[in-house]
N, C-alpha and C positions, 0 to 999 in steps of 0.2 A: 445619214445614209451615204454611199458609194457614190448613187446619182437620184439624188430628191427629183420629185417631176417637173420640179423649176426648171431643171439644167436637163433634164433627159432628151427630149426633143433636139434642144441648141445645139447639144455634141455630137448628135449624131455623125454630120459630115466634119467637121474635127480630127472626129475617132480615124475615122476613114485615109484622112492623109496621116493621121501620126501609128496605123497602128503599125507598120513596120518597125518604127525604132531609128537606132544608131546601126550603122553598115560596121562592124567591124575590122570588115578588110579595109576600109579607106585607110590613103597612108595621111600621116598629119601633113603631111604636106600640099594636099590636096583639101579637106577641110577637117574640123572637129566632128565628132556626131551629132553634138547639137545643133551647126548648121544645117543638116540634113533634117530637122526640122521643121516646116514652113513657118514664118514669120505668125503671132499672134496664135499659135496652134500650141506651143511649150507653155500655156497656162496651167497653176495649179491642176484645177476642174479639169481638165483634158489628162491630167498626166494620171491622174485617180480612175477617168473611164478605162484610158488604157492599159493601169493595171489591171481595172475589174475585169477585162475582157479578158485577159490570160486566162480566167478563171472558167469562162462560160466562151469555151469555143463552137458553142453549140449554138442553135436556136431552139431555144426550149419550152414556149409558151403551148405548142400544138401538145407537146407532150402533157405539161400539166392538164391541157383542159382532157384530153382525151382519159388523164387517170380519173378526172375531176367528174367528167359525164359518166361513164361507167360504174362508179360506186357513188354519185349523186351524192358528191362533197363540191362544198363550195372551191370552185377553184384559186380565189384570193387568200383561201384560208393555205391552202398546198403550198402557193408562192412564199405565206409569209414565214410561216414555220421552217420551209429549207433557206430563205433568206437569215435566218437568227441565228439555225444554226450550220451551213455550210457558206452563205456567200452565193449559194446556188453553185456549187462547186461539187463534180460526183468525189467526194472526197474517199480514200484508203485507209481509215482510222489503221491504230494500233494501240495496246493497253498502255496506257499512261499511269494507270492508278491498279492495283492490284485488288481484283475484286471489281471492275468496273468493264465491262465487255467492250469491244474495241468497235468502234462508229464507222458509217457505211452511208456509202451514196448521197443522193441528193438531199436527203432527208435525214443522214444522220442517225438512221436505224442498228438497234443494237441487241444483243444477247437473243433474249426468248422473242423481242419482235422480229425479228427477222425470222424464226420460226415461223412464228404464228402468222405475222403478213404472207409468207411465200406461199403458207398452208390455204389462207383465202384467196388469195389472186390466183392459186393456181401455178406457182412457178415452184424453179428451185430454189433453195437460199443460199445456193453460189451466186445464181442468178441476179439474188436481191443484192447483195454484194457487188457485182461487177457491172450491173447493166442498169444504165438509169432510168428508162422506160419501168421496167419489172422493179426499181427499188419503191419508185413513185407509185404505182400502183400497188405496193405491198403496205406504205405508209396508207393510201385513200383506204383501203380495202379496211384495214385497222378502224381507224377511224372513224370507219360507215362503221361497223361494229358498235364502236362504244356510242354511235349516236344513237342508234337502236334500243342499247342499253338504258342511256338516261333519257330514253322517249323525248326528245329533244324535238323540236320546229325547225326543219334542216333549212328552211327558207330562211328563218334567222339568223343570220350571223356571229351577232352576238352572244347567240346559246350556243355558240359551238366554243365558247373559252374552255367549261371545264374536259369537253371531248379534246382540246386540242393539246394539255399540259398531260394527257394519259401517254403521248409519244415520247415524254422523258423521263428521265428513271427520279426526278424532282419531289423527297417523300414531305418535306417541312411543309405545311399549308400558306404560311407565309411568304414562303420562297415561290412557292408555286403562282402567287399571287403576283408577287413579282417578276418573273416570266411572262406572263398573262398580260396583263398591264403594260409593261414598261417595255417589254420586247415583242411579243406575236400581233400585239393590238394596235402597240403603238406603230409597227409595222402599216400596219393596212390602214392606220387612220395617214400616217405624212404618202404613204407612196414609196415606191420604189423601181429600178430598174437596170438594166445591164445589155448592156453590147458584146456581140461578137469581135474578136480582130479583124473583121473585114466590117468591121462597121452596121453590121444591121441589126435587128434589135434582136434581143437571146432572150431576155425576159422583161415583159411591162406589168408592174404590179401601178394599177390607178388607184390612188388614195380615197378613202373609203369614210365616210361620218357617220364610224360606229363605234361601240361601247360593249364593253365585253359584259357579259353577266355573271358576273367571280368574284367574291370578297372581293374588296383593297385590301392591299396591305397595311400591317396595323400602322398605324400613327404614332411615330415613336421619332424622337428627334437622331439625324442621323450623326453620330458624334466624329469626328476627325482620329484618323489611325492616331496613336500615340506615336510614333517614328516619323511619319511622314502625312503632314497637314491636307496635304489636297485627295487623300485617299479616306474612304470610309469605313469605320472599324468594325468588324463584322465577326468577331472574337470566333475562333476554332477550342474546340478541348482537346485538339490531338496536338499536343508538344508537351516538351518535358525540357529541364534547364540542362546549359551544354557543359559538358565536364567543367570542374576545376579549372582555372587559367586557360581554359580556349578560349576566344574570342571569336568572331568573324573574319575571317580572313579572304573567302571568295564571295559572289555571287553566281549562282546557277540557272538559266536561262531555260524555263522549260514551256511546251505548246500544252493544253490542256487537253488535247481529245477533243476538244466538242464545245458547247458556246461558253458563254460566261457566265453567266446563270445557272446553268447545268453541273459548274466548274465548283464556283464555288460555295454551292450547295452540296457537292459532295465532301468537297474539303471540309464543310464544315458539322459532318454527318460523323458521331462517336462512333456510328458502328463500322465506315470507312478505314480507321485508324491512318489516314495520311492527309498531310497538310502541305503547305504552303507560306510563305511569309505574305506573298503579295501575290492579286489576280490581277493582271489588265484586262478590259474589255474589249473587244475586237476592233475600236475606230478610235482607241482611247480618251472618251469621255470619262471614265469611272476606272477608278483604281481602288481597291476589296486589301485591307490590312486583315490578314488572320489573324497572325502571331509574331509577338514584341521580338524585335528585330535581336534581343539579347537571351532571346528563349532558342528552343534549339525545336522548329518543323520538322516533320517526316515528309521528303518528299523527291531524297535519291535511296535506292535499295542498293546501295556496294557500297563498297569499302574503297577507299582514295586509294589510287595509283597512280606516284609519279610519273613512269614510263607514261604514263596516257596525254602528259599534261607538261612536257614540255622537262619534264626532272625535275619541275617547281613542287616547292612544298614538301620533298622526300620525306624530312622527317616527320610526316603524319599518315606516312606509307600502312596502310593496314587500322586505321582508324576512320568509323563510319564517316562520309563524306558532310552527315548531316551536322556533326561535330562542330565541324566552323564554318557554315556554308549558309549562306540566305537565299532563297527559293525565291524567283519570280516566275509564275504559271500566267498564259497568256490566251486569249479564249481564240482558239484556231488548230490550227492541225500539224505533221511534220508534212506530212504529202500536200500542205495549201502550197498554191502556185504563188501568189504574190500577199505580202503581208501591206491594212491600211498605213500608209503613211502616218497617219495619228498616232496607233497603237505604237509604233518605232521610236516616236518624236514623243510621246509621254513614258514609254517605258524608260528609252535616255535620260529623261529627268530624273524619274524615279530614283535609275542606277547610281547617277550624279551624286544624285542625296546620299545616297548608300554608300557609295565609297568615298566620299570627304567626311560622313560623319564615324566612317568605321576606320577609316586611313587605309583604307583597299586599294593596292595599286590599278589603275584604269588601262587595261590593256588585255590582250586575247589568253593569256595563263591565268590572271586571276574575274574576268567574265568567261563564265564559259558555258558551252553547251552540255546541255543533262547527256546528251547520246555521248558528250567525246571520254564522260567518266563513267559511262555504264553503256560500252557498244555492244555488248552482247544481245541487248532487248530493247534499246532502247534507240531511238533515231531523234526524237525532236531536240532543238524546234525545225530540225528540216532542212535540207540542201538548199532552199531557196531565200532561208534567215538571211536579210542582207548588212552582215557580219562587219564587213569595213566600214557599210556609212553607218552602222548604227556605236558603234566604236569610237567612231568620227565625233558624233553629235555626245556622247558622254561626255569627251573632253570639250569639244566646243561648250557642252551647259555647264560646265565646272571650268571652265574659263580658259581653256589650256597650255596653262603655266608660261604663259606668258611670251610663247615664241611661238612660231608660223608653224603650224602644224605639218606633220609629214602626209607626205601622199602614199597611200597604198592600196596597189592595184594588182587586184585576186585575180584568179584563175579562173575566175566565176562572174561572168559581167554583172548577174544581177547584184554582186555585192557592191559594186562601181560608179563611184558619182562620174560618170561619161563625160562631163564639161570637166573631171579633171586627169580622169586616164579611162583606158577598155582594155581588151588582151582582145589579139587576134589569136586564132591555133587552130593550124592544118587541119582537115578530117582524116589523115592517117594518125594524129593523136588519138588516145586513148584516156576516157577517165578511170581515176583513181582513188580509194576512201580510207585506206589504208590508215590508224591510229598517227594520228599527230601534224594533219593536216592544217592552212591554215583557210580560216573560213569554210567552206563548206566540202571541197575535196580540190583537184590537183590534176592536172595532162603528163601523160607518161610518153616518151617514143624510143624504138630503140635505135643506139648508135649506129652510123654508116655514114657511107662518104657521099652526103646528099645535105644541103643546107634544111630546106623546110624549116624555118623558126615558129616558135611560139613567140611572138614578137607584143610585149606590151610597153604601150604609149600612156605618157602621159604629158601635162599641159602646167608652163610654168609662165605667170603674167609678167615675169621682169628674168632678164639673164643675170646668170649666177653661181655659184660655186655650191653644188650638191652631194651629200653623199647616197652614194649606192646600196642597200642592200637585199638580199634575198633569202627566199624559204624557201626549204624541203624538207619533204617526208626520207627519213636515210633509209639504209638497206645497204645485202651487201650484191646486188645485181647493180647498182645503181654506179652512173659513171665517176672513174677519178678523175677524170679531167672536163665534168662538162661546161660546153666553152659558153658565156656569155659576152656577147657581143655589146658594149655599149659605144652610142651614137654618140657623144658630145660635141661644141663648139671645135676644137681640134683635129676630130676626126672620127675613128672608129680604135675603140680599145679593146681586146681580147683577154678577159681576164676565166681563166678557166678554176673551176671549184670541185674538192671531192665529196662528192654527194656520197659518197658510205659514211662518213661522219659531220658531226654539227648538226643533225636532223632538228626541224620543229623548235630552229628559233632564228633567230635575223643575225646573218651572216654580212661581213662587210665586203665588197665588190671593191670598195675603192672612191676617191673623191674626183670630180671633176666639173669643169664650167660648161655651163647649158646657153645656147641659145632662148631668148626669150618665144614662146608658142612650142608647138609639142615636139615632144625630142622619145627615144625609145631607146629599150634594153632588149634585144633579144638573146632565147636562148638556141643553140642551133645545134641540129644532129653528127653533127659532123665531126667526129670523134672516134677513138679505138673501137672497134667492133665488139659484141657481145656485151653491151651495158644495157640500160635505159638511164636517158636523161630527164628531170623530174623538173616541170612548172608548175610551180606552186603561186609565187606570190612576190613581188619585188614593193620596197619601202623607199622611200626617196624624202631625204632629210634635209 
C-alpha cells in the first residue's frame, strides 16, 4: 500500500514539513531543492506520502462515513473499493477502450451506475461525476441495493464480497474472485491510508481480520508471460499476427481507465475486442502478459502519423499503429495526479526488456504516449506521466550504453529528478499542448523588450565541457530569433534559435565548460515583437 498502518501515524509530521516540495524560484546559487528538504524527511516512505497527498487534497473520512451511515454500508468496505480503484483520488476518467464507459469520482462509477446511483441518492449524474460527496453516496446507495438483493447480514463484512465486485463491470467469475480476494479484501484486512499536503489525515482505512465470502480463485499454477519472466500470462483472444516483415518497432505507453483487475479483465474479454501486450498494476507488484510480444494487440485505434511523432517512422505513414507497436496499459488514469513510484520503476524494467530484445531505440520517438498518436480522443497516460525520469530509468535498467547519461530537464517539474535540474517560468507564461511536445506539454510567451526567462537549472557533480541542446513545438507565429541565454564557466553566451523550424527534436545550442554544482539555460523574451518564444525542454550531454 501507499502508507500500510506501520508507517501511517510516523509520517504524519514528515508529511507536514516536506509537503511543500522544491522552491522553484531558488537560484542554484542559493541552494538545490533538495536542500530545502529538512534533514531525515527525503526518505523513500515520506517521498510516497507526499505523493499520495497530491492525490487527496481533501479530508475525506467524515465523507465516507456520513455516505456509509445513510445507506447503512459498511464504511471500511467504501474506503476499500475507492482505494483499488482510485487511490481515493475524485478521478475524471475518459474512454480508454471502446465499448467501455469512461470512470468517475471516488469510486470510479461508470456507464448505467451512475444512472442508477444518482436515481437512488437523489442527485444528478453530473453531480455523480463531479462532486465527490454525491459520487460516494451514489456508489453506498448501489450497494445498499444489491445488499437488500442478496439478503445479505449488513453487520458482516465478509458478506458483503459478492455486493461489493457488482460496482464493476468484472463478468469472468474467476476474475471477479480475484478482485475480491487479492484487491478489496486484501485491502481491509493489511490497512491503509492517506494525508493531506498539509499533513493531516484525508483517509484511515484500519486493518481489519476478515475473510471475504466468495469463491477463491481457481488453483491453477500461475505460468511466467512467454516474453517477459517476471510477469504472469494471462493469454487474451483478441490479436491477430502483424503484417509480413513488420516487426516491433515502438512501444506505446497507455493508463487503463480504472484499476488493474478491472483492466485486465476487460482485455481479456472476446466480446471487448481490444488488447494489450502488457498490464502494470498500480504499485507495481504484478505485471499481466496478454499477447506474445511478436503477435500484433489491439490497443491504438489510428493509423501512425509521422507529423505527430517527431517525422520518425514516415514510412509507415497510414499504416495501423497496431502494425509494429507493443502496448503497455497501466492500472491508473490520464487525469491521476501522481503515479506510484513502483509502477514507474517496474514498468522501466519491463520497457528495458522490450527494447533490447526487440532492438527498439530507448528514447521519447520510439516510447511514446497513446494521446501524442491518437490526440483527437485520447490523453493518456496524462500530463502528469513523469516522462524524463521514467526515460531515465529505461536506460539506466539496460545499462546506458556505457557513458554518463544526459540530463534533461522538462518544462514540467513533475517530469524532474530535482537533485538534478527544475525549470522555473514566470506566471505571465502560458501552457502549451500543441502535437509534438516533449514530455507532457511546454510554456509559451510573447516577444517584447522585457527579459522574464523561463530559466532551467540544472546540477553537474564535477566541472566540465557540456553540450547544449533544446526542444520545441515549431509553428510559424513562433520566434526566429529566440534568444537562449547560457550561463557557463566563461560567462553568459547568447545563442539565439528559429523556432518556425527543427520542431519536436533536440536542437544543438552549442558546447561549453560548466562549473561544477548548478549552472542554467535560460530562455528570454526579449526579442523582435509579434512572436512567441517556446520552453519546452533543454538536454544537457
Amino acid at each position: 500500500m501507499h502508507v500500510l498502518r506501520k508507517t501511517f501515524a510516523a509520517t504524519a509530521a514528515a508529511m507536514a514539513l516536506s509537503a511543500c516540495g522544491p522552491q522553484p524560484e531558488a537560484s542554484p546559487e542559493e541552494a538545490s531543492p533538495e536542500a530545502q528538504v529538512p534533514a531525515g524527511v527525503a526518505d523513500d516512505a515520506v517521498r510516497a506520502v507526499a505523493d499520495a497527498a497530491r492525490r487527496t487534497p481533501n479530508e475525506l473520512d467524515a465523507l465516507f462515513a456520513k455516505a456509509a451511515g445513510e445507506f447503512n454500508v459498511p464504511v471500511s468496505l467504501l474506503k476499500a473499493i475507492s482505494y483499488v480503484e482510485t487511490r481515493w483520488e475524485h478521478v475524471q476518467g475518459e474512454e480508454e477502450f471502446e465499448g467501455r464507459p469512461a470512470a468517475f469520482g471516488l469510486m470510479a462509477l461508470r456507464g448505467q451506475h451512475i444512472v442508477d446511483g444518482a436515481a437512488l441518492a437523489g442527485v444528478s449524474a453530473d453531480a455523480v461525476r463531479g462532486e465527490p460527496l454525491a459520487n460516494v453516496r451514489a456508489a453506498a446507495a448501489l450497494l445498499s441495493k444489491y445488499a437488500d438483493e442478496a439478503g445479505i447480514d449488513r453487520k458482516d463484512l465478509g458478506a458483503w464480497a459478492p455486493v461489493s465486485v457488482r460496482l464493476t463491470d468484472i463478468a469472468d467469475p474467476d476474475i471477479q474472485a480475484h478482485y475480491v480476494h487479492n484487491d478489496v479484501y486484501a485491502v481491509l484486512r493489511e490497512g491503509a491510508g492517506a494525508f493531506t499536503p498539509a499533513g493531516k489525515v484525508a483517509v484511515s482505512l484500519e486493518a481489519s481480520d476478515v475473510e471475504a465470502k466468495f469463491a477463491l480463485p481457481k488453483m491453477q499454477a500461475l505460468a511466467a508471460g512467454p516474453d517477459y519472466a517476471a510477469s504472469i500470462w494471462r493469454p487474451s483472444p483478441n490479436y491477430n499476427a502483424r503484417p509480413s516483415g513488420i516487426a516491433a518497432q515502438m512501444v506505446i505507453i497507455h493508463t487503463c481507465e480504472g484499476g488493474y483487475s478491472g483492466c485486465w479483465s476487460w482485455l481479456n474479454n472476446s466480446a471487448s475486442g481490444v488488447s494489450a501486450h502488457y498490464v502494470v498494476n498500480e504499485r507495481g507488484t504484478e505485471v499481466s502478459q496478454l499477447v506474445r510480444e511478436t503477435s500484433r494487440a489491439w490497443h491504438v485505434g489510428a493509423a501512425y502519423r509521422s507529423s505527430l511523432n517527431g517525422g520518425v517512422k514516415s514510412n509507415l505513414n497510414g499504416r495501423s499503429t497496431n502494425d509494429f507497436s507493443i502496448g503497455i496499459e497501466h492500472g491508473g488514469y490520464a487525469s491521476t495526479t501522481t503515479f506510484d513510484p513502483g509502477m514507474i520503476t517496474t514498468s522501466a524494467k519491463l520497457t528495458c526488456d522490450i527494447t533490447r530484445d526487440r532492438n527498439i531505440p530507448r528514447d521519447s520517438y520510439h516510447i511514446v504516449a497513446h494521446a501524442r498518436l491518437q490526440p483527437e480522443n485520447r490523453t493518456d497516460p496524462g500530463r502528469n506521466w513523469p516522462w524524463t525520469s521514467y526515460l531515465n530509468q529505461i536506460n539506466s535498467q539496460c545499462g546506458g550504453g556505457g557513458t554518463a547519461p544526459a540530463i534533461i530537464v522538462d518544462s514540467n517539474n513533475a517530469n524532474n529528478n530535482t537533485a538534478q535540474g527544475y525549470v522555473a517560468v514566470p506566471s505571465t507564461w502560458q501552457r502549451g499542448t500543441s502535437a509534438g511536445f516533449y514530455g507532457n506539454d511546454y510554456y509559451f510567451a510573447s516577444t517584447q523588450p522585457i527579459s522574464e526567462p523561463a530559466v532551467f537549472h540544472f546540477h553537474l557533480p564535477a566541472a566540465g565541457s557540456r553540450t547544449i541542446q533544446a526542444w520545441w513545438v515549431q509553428g510559424t507565429n513562433r520566434s526566429p530569433a529566440a534568444p537562449f541565454v547560457i550561463t557557463h564557466s566563461g560567462g553568459n553566451t547568447t545563442v539565439t534559435a528559429n523556432q518556425q523550424t527543427n520542431g519536436s527534436r533536440w536542437v544543438t545550442l552549442g558546447t561549453y565548460n560548466f562549473n561544477a554544482g548548478w549552472n542554467r539555460v535560460q530562455l528570454s523574451r526579449w526579442a523582435t515583437e509579434g512572436y512567441v518564444v517556446m520552453a519546452d525542454a533543454i538536454r544537457i550531454q
